[in-house]
C-alpha positions in Angstrom: 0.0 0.0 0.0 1.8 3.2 -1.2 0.4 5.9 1.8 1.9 9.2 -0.3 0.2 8.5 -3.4 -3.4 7.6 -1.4 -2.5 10.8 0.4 -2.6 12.8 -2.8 -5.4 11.2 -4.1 -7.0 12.1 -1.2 -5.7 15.6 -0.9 -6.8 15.8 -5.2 -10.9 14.8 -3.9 -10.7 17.6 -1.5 -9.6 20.8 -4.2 -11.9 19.2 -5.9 -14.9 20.1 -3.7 -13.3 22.8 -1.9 -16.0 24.5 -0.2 -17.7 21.3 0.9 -14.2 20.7 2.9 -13.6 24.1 3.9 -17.1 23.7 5.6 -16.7 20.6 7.2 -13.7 21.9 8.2 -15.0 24.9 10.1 -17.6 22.8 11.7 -14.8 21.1 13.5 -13.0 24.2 14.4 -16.4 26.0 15.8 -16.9 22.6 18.2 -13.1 22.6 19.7 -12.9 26.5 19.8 -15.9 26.1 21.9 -15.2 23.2 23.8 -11.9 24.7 24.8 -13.7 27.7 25.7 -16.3 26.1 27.7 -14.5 24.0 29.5 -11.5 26.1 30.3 -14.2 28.8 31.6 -16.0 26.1 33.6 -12.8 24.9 35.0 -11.9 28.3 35.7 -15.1 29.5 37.6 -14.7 25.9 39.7 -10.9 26.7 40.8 -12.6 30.6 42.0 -15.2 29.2 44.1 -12.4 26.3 45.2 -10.1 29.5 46.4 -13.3 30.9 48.1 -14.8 28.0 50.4 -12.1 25.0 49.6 -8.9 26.7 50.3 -10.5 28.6 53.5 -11.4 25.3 54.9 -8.3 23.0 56.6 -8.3 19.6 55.1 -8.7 17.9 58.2 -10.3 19.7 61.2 -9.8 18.4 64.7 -12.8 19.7 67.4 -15.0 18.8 70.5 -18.3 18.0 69.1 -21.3 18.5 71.7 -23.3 15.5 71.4 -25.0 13.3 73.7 -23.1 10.1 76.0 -23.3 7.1 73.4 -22.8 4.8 76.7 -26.2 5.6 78.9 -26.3 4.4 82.6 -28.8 1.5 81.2 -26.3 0.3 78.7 -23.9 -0.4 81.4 -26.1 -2.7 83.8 -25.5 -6.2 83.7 -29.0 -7.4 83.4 -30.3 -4.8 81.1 -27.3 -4.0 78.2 -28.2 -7.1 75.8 -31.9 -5.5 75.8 -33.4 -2.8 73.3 -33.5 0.3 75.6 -35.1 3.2 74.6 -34.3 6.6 76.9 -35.9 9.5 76.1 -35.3 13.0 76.5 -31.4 12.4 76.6 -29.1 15.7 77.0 -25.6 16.4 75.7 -22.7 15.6 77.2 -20.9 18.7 78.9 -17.1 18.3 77.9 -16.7 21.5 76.6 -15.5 22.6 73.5 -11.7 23.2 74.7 -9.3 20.2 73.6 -7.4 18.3 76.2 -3.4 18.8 75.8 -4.0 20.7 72.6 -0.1 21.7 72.8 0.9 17.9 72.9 -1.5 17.1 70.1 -0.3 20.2 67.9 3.7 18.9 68.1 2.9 15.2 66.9 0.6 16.5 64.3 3.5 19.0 63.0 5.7 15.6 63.3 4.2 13.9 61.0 5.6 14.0 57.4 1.7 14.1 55.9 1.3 17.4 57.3 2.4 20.7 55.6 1.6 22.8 59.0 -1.2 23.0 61.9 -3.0 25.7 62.6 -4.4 26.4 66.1 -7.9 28.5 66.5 -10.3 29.4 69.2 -13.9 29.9 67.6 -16.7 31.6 70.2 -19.9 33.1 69.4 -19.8 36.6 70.4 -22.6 39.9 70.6 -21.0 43.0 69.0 -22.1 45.9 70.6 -23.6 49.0 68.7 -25.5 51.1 71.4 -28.6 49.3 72.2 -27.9 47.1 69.4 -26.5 43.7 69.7 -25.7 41.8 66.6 -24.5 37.9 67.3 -21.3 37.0 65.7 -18.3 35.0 65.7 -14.6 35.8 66.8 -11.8 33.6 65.4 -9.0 33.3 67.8 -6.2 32.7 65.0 -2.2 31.9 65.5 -1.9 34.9 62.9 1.5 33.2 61.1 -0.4 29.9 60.8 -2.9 31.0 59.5 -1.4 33.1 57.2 0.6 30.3 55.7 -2.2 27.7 55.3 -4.9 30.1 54.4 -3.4 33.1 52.8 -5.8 35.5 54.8 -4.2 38.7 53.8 -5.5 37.8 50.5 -9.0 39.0 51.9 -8.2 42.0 53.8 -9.2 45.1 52.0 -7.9 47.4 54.7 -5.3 47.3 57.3 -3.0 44.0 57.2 -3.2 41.0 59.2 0.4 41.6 61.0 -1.3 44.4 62.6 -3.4 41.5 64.9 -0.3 41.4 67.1 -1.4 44.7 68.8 -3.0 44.8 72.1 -6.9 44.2 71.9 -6.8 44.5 68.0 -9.6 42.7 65.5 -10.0 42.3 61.9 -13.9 42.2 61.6 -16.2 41.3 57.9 -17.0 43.5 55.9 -20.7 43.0 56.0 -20.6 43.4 60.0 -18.6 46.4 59.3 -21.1 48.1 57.3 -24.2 47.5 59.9 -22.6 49.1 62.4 -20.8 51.8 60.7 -17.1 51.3 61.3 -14.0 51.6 59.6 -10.6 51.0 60.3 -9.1 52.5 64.0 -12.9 52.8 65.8 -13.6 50.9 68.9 -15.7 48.1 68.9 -17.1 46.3 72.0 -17.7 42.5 72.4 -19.8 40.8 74.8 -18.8 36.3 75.5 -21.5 34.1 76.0 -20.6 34.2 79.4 -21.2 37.8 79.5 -17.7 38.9 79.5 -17.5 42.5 77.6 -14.5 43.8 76.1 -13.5 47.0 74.1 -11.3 46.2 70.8 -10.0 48.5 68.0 -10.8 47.3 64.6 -7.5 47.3 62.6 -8.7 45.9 59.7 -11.8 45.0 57.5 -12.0 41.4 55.4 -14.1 40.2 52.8 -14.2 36.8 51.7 -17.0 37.5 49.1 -19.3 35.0 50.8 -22.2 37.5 52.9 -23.0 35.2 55.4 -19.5 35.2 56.6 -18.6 38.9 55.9 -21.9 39.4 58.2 -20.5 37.5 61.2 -17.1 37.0 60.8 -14.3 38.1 62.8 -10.8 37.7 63.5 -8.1 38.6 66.3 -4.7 37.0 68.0 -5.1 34.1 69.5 -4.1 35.5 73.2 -6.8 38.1 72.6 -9.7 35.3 72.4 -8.4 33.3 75.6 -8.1 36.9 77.7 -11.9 37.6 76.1 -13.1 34.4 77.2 -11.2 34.2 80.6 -9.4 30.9 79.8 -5.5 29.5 80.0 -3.0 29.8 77.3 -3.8 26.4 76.8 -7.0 27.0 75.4 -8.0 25.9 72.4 -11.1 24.7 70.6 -9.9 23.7 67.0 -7.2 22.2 65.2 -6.6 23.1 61.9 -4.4 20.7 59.2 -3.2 21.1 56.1 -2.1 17.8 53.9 0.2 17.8 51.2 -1.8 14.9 49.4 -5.4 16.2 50.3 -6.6 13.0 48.6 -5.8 11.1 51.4 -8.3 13.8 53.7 -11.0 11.2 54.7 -9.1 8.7 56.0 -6.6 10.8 58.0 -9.3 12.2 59.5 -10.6 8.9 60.7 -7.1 8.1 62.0 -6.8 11.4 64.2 -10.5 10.5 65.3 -9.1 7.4 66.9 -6.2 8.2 67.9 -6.5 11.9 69.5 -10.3 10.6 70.4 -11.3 13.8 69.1 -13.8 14.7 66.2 -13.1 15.5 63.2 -14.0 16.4 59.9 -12.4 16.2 56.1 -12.6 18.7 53.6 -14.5 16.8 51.7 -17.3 16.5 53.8 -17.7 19.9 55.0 -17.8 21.1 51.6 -19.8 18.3 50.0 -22.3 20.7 48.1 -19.3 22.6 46.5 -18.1 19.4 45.6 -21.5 18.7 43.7 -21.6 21.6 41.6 -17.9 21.8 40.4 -19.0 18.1 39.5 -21.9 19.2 37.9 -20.5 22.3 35.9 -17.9 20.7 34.6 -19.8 17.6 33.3 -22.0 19.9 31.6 -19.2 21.8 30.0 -18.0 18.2 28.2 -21.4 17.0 27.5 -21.9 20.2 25.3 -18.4 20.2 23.9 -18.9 16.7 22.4 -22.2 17.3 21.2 -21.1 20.1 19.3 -18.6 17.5 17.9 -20.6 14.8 17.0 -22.8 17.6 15.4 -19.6 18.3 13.5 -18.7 14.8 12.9 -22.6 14.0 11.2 -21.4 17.3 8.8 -18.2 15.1 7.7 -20.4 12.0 7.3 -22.7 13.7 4.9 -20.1 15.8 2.8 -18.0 12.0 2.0 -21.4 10.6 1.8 -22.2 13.2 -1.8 -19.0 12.5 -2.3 -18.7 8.9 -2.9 -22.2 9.1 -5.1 -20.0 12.2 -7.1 -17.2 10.5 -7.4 -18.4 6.9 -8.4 -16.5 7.3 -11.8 -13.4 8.3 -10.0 -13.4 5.5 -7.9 -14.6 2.8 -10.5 -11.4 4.4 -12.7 -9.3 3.8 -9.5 -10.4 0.1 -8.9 -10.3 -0.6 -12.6 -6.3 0.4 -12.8 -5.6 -1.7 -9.3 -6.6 0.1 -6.6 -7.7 -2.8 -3.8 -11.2 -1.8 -2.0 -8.8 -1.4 1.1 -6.6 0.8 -0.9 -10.6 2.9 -1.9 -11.5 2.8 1.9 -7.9 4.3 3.1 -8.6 7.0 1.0 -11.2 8.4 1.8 -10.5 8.3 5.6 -7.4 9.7 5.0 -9.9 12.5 3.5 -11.5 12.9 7.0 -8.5 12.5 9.0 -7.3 15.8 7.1 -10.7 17.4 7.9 -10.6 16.9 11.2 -6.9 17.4 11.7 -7.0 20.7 10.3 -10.2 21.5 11.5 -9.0 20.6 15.1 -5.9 22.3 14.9 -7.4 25.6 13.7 -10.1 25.1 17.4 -7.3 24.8 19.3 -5.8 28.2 18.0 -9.3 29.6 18.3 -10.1 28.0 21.7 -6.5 29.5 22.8 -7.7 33.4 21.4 -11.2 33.1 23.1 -9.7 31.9 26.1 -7.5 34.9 26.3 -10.2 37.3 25.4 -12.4 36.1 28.1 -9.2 36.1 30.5 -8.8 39.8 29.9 -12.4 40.9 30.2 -13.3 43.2 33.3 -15.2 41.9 36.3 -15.3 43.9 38.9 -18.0 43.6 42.1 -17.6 44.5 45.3 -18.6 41.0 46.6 -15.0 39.4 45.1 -11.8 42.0 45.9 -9.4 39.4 44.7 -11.2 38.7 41.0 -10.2 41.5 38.5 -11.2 39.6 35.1 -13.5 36.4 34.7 -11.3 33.2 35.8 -10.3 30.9 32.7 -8.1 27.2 33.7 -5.1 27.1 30.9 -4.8 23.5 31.2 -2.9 21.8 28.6 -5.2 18.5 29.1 -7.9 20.6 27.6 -6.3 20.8 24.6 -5.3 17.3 24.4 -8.7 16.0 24.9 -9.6 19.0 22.6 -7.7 17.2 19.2 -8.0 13.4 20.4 -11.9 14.0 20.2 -11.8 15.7 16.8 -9.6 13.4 15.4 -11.9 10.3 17.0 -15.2 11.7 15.5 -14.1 12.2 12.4 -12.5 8.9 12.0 -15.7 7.5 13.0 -17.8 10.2 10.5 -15.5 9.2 7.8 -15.3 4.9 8.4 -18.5 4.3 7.2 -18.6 6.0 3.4 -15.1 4.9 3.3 -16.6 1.4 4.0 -19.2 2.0 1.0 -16.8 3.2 -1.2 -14.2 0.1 -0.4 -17.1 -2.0 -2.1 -17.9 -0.2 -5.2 -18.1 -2.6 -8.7 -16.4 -1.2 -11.0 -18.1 -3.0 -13.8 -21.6 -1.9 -12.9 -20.4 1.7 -12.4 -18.7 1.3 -15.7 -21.4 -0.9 -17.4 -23.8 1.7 -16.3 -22.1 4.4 -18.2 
């Protein structure tokens, strides 16, 4: 089988219906521009709302949960603990929500080689005080270079800057809170515990995460600022925070430091489960309608070889009559659709690459998202892989089955016809 001179052939059928080809051609390109496009957007817009929820959450969060005794008084009785018992009105166990030699736990946690860093926090429901106005809230007590190096929270401070938590009776409040009660950076807030504690604090910074229900409540200061507001130890501490380097691995390290600390905890994964679901979603729409909009292209191809063959039936009886093998017919005229879609799929992938860039450098400003100047676009090179494979797969298959028809052409009835 001599491949250069099918290859001409081939290259010969298409000049000779040029704009059938050129169209075909473009189909192709219109379904990978798009499907670059669309999914590099989609891709894009799940990594934005990953960097708003996902990387604010730890992978692994270590806590006292308050839940009721799972071992009753009846449970423990010799003569009763093989029955069914049923108690009613059962109440929660009081163990509080500070975690029992946090400091020991904190050094074998930064031990371990799974671990990029640990982040101790102190969270309490608080009342900030605006007159005769008492909004509830919540104060993070935050190890400020932790959390800076897990979480990146100077990313989400719009004014003042985190290192100035270190100050005496200093807090970072949301943005949301800081607009209901009219303050800006340097007034004096007060803050009254649970336990009816009141303290004065000067606000030396304003975040904004871009999610209102925590800009409403949210708050921040040092983490020996929320142990003198509550009244407790240095010791005291209600969550610990961890980072993985494979956060794969999230759900069962959790269940590890569950047994082994006999702590609660929770994954990423879990917490986050209906963030999860639409970045799922989204990008499962983008692919189904990128590959629609190829096969579209693909039934184009099929229907553009399909005239062909019937134009062509002279050609082809001419080309079987002077040797040419029905193998020799069929490579032909795939090589013809292999060329469409190569080109075709080449010509999306510049096209997807423009658009992408276009999109990348469009405006998109809101007050909601400080941190997002233009709309978010993923460059992955995958995309662009998956991009070609696909076009060059669908128009294989477009082009198989006329190439198939054509293979088994009689020459002498074509001819005889004539």
């Amino acid at each position: 089988m001599n491949f250069k001179l099918i290859f001409n052939i081939a290259i010969h059928l298409l000049r000779a219906r040029l704009k059938q080809t050129v169209v075909a051609a473009v189909g192709v390109t219109f379904g990978i521009a798009m499907f670059i496009s669309l999914v590099s957007f989609m891709n894009g817009l799940n990594d934005l709302l990953d960097g708003l929820m996902l990387n604010r959450t730890p992978h692994v969060r270590l806590y006292n949960e308050i839940k009721p005794s799972e071992n009753q008084p009846i449970n423990l009785s010799e003569k009763y603990k093989n029955d069914v018992n049923f108690v009613n009105s059962v109440k929660p166990k009081d163990r509080g929500k500070a975690i029992y030699n946090s400091k020991a736990i904190i050094h074998n946690l930064k031990n371990d080689e799974r671990i990029i860093d640990v982040a101790p926090k102190i969270t309490t429901p608080v009342f900030f005080n605006s007159g005769t106005i008492e909004i509830s809230g919540v104060v993070n007590g935050i190890d400020v270079q932790a959390e800076e190096k897990l979480f990146t929270l100077s990313d989400y401070i719009i004014e003042g800057k985190i290192a100035d938590l270190a100050q005496n009776n200093s807090i970072i409040i949301g943005k949301g809170l800081a607009d209901k009660m009219l303050l800006t950076k340097g007034d004096i807030i007060k803050i009254t515990t649970a336990k009816g504690n009141l303290s004065s604090m000067k606000v030396v910074g304003i975040s904004q995460i871009g999610i209102a229900e925590l800009d409403d409540t949210m708050s921040y200061t040092s983490l020996d600022m929320a142990q003198k507001l509550l009244g407790e130890s240095t010791n005291y501490i209600t969550d610990i925070q961890v980072k993985l380097y494979d956060i794969t691995t999230a759900p069962e390290v959790a269940k590890e430091f569950k047994a082994k600390f006999d702590l609660d905890t929770i994954d990423y994964q879990t917490s986050n489960s209906q963030f999860e679901t639409g970045s799922t979603i989204r990008s499962i729409i983008s692919y189904a309608v990128g590959i629609v909009l190829l096969i579209v292209a693909g039934f184009g191809i099929y229907n553009i070889l399909n005239m062909m063959i019937f134009e062509k039936m002279d050609s082809i009886a001419i080309l079987k009559a002077t040797g040419f093998s029905g193998n020799d017919v069929k490579w032909i005229f795939i090589a013809l659709s292999m060329i469409i879609g190569f080109t075709g799929g080449i010509f999306g992938l510049l096209f997807g690459f423009v658009f992408t860039n276009i999109i990348d450098n469009i405006p998109f400003n809101t007050a909601a998202l400080p941190t997002v100047t233009t709309y978010p676009i993923n460059f992955n090179p995958m995309f662009y892989v998956i991009g070609i494979s696909f076009a060059l797969i669908t128009t294989l298959i477009a082009g198989l089955f006329p190439a198939i028809k054509a293979s088994k052409v009689d020459p002498v009835e074509i001819i005889r016809g004539k």
